[in-house]
C-alpha positions in Angstrom: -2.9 30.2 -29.2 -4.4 26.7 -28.4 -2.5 23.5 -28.2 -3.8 20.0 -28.0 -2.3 17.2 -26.4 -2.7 13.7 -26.8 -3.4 11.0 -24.2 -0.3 8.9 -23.2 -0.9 5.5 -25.0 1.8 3.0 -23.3 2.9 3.0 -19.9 6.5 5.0 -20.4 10.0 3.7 -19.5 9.8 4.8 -16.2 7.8 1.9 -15.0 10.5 -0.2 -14.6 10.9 1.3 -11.1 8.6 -0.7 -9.9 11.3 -3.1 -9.7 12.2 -1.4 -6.9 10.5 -3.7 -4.1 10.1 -0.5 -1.7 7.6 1.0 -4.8 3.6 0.5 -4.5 2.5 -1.4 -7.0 -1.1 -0.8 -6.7 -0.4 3.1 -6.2 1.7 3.0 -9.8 -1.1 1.0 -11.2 -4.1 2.8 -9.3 -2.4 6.5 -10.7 -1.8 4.7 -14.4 -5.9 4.0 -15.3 -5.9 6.7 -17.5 -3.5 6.1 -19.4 -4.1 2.7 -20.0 -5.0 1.4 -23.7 -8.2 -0.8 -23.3 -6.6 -4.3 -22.7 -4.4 -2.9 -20.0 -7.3 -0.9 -18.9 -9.2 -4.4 -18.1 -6.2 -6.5 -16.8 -6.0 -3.4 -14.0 -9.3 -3.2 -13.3 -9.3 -6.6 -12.3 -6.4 -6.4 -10.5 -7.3 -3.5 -8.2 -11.0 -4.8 -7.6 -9.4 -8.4 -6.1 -5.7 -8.1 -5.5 -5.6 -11.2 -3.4 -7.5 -13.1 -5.6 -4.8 -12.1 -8.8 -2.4 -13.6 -6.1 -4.0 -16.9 -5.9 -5.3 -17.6 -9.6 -3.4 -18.7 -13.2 -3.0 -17.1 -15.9 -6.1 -18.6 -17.5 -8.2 -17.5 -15.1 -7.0 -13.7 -14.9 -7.3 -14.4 -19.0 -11.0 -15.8 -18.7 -11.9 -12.8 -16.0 -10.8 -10.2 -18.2 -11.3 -11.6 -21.3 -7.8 -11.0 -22.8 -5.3 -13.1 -24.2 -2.4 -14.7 -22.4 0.1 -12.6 -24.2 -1.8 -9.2 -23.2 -1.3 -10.5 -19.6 2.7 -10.7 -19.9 2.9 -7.8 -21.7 1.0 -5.3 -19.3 3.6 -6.9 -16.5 6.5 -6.4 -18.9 5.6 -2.9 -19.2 5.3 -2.7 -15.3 8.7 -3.5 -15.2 8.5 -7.3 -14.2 9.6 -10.0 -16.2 6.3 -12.0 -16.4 3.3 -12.9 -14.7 5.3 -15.2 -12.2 7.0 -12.2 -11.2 3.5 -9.7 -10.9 2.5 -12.2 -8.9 5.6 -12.2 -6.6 5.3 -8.6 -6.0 2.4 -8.5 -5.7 2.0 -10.9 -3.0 5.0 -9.3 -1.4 3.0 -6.1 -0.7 0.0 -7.6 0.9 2.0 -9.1 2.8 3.6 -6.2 3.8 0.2 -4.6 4.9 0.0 -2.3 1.9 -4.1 -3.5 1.4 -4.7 -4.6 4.7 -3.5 -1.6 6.4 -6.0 0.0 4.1 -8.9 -1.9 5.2 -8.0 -1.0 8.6 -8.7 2.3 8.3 -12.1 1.4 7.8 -12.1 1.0 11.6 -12.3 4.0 14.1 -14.4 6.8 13.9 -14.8 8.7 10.7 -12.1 11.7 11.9 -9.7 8.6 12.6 -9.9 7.0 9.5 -9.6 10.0 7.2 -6.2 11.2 9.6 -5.4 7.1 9.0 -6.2 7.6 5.1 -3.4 10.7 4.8 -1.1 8.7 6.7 -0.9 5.8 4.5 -1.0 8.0 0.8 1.5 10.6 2.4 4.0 7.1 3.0 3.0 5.8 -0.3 3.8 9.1 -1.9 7.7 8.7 -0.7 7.9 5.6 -2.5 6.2 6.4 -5.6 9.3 9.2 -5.9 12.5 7.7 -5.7 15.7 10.3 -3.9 18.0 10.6 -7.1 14.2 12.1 -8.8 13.9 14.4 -5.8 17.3 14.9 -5.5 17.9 16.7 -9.0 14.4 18.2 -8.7 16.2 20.2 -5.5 19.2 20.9 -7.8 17.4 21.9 -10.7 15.5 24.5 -8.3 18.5 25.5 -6.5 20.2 26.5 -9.9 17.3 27.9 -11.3 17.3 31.8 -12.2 13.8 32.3 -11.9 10.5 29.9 -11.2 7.2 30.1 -12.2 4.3 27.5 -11.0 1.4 26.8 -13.4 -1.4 25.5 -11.8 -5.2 26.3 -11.6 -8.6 25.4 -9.5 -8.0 23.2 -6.7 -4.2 22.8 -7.0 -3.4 26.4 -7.3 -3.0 26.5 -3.6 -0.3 23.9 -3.6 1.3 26.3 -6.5 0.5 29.5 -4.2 2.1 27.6 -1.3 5.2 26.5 -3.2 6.0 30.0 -4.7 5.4 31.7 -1.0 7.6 28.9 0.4 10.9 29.8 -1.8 10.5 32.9 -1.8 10.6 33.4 1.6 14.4 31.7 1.5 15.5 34.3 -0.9 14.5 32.5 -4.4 12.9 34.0 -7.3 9.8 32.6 -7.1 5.9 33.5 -8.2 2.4 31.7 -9.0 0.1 34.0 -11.1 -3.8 33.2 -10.4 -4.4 34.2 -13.9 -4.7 31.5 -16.1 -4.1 34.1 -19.1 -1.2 35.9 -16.8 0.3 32.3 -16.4 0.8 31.6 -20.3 2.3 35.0 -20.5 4.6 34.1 -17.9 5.1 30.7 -19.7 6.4 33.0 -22.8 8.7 35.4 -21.1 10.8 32.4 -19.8 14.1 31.4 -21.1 17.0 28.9 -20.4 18.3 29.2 -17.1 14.5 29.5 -15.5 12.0 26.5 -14.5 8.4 26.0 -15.3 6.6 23.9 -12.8 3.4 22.0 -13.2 1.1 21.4 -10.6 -2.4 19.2 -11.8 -4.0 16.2 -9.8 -5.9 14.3 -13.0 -2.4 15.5 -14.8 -4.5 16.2 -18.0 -5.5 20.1 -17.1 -5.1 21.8 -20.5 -4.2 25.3 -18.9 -1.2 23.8 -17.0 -0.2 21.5 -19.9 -0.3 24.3 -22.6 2.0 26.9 -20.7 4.1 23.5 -19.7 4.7 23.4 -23.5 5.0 26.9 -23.8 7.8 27.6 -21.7 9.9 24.7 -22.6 9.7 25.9 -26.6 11.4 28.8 -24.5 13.9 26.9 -23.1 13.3 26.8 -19.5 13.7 23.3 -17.9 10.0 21.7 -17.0 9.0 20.1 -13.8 5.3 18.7 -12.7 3.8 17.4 -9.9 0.9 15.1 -10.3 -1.5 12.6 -8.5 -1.6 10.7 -12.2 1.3 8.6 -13.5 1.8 8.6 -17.7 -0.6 11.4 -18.1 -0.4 14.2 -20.7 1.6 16.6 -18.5 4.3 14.3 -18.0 5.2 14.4 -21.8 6.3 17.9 -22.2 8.1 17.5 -18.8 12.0 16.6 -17.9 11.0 15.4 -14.3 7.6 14.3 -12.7 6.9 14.1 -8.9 4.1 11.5 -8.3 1.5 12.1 -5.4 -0.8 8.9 -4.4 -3.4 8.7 -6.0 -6.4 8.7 -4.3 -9.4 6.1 -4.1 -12.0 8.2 -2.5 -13.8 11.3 -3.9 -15.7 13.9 -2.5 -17.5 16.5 -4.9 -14.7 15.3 -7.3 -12.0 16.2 -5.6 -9.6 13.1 -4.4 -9.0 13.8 -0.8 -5.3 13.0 -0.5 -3.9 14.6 -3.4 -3.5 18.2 -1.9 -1.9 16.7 1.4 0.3 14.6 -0.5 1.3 17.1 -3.2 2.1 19.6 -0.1 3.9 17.2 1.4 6.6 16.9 -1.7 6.7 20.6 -1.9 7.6 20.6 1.9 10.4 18.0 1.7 12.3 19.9 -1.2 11.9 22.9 0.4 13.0 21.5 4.1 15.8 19.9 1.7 17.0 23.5 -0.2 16.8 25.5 2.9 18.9 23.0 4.9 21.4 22.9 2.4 22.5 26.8 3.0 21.2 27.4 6.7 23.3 30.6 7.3 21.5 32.5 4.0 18.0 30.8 4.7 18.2 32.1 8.3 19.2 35.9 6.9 16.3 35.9 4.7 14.3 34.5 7.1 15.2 37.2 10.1 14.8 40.1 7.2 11.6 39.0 6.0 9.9 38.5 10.0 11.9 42.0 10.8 10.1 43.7 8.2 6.8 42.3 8.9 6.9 43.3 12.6 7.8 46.9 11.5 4.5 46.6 9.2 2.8 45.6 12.3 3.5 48.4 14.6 2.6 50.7 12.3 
C-alpha cells in the first residue's frame, strides 16, 4: 500500500495567528521555507538573511532585491496574516526590538557549552509562542478522551514518540509507539473512532509517518502531529498541529533544537493531564514504582 502526498502550496489559514503580537514571526517564517511557492520562497529568503534591513527599506527596494513584483510582496504579508507591507514592517520591527534577533546574536558570545545551553533556551521560549493555549489545550482534551493512542514516528524523532508513549502510560493511559515502521501502519489500520494517531516528524514531510497519519484517520481515529515545519505535508491529513522551533543550525543533518523543543511540548501536556486528576496519577504512579521495586529484589 503506498500513498503519495503533495507538498503544501500556500501558507494555510492558520497564519493569521501571527497577528498575535506574542507569535515569532521569523520562527513562523523560518519553519514555512518549504512550503513556500517560489515568489514567497525569495521574499523570505530575503527577509531572514537581513531582517533589519526589511525594516528600514521600501517596498521597491525589497521588490528590486528579490526581484518580485509589488503585488507578490503584499500578498506573502496577507497570507502571514498582516494587512500589508506597512504592517510586516511593524511587526517586524516590533520583535527586534523586543530582542527576538539580538538575543540570538548574543548567543554567539560565551563558550561553545554556553551558547548551545543559550541556543535551547531561546527555541524552547519560541516554541510556547508558536503554539497558542486553546491548540494545546484541546490537544490535552483530545488525549484525555482518547480510548487508545498510538505515535507514529521513525529515525531521530522516534525517541520523542518512545518518550511520549512511556510518559502516558505511566499515568494509567493506553498508550504505545511501535519501532517498526511496518508494525506502525498496521497499527494505523486497527484504529477506529474514539482512538488518536499522533505524528511526530521534524522536516514534517517523513512519508512513513504521513502514510499511517492518513491511514488511521480513513479509520476514524482523530490525528494529531508534532513538527519542527509549519504548512508541511503532515499537517494536511491532521486535525491539530503542535509547532516546535525550527532550527537554524545543523549538525550531520540533524537541527539541534527540534528534539529538546518537541520534548518539551510533550512534557507540558503531560505535566498538564496528570495535574488535572492528581489522586489517579499518584495511584498509578505508587503501583507502577511498587511493582518495579518487587522486580528489583528479586
Amino acid at each position: 500500500m503506498t500513498r503519495r502526498f503533495k507538498k503544501v502550496e500556500k501558507m494555510q489559514p492558520a497564519a493569521d495567528s501571527i497577528k498575535e503580537s506574542s507569535r515569532p514571526l521569523l520562527s513562523y517564517i523560518r519553519g514555512s521555507l518549504e512550503s513556500f511557492q517560489s515568489t514567497d520562497r525569495a521574499i523570505a529568503d530575503r527577509v531572514l538573511e537581513d531582517p533589519e534591513k526589511i525594516v528600514t527599506s521600501s517596498i521597491s527596494e525589497v521588490r528590486e532585491a528579490c526581484g518580485v513584483s509589488v503585488g507578490s510582496i503584499v500578498g506573502f504579508c496577507r497570507r502571514l496574516g498582516l494587512a500589508g507591507f506597512a504592517n510586516f514592517k511593524i511587526a517586524l520591527a516590533r520583535e527586534l526590538a523586543q530582542a527576538g534577533l539580538s538575543s540570538r546574536k548574543g548567543s554567539q558570545n560565551g563558550s561553545l557549552f554556553e551558547r548551545v545551553f543559550h541556543f535551547h533556551a531561546e527555541t524552547l521560549i519560541e516554541t510556547l509562542q508558536l503554539n497558542p493555549q486553546a491548540t494545546l489545550d484541546r490537544v490535552a482534551h483530545v488525549l484525555e478522551k482518547a480510548r487508545k493512542i498510538e505515535f507514529f514516528s521513525i529515525g531521530l524523532s522516534y525517541p520523542v514518540a518512545y518518550t511520549a508513549a512511556s510518559k502516558f502510560l505511566l499515568i494509567g493511559m493506553q498508550a504505545c509507539a511501535q519501532a517498526d515502521a511496518h508494525m506502525q501502519l498496521i497499527g494505523a489500520t486497527q484504529l477506529r473512532p474514539g482512538d488518536v494517531a499522533f505524528g511526530i516528524s521534524c522536516s514534517g514531510t517523513t512519508r512513513e509517518t504521513i502514510q499511517c497519519l492518513e491511514v488511521a484517520k480513513d479509520r476514524g481515529a482523530t490525528t494529531i502531529c508534532l513538527t519542527n515545519a509549519m504548512n508541511s505535508p503532515i499537517t494536511v491529513p491532521c486535525e491539530l498541529s503542535l509547532h516546535a522551533t525550527p532550527s537554524e543550525i545543523k549538525y550531520f543533518q540533524a537541527p539541534l533544537a527540534s528534539r529538546i523543543t518537541q520534548l518539551a511540548l510533550i512534557d507540558a501536556i503531560f505535566v498538564s493531564l496528570a495535574s488535572k486528576h492528581k489522586n489517579k496519577t499518584a495511584g498509578h504512579l505508587q503501583r507502577s514504582a511498587e511493582e518495579l521495586g518487587k522486580r528489583r529484589l528479586k
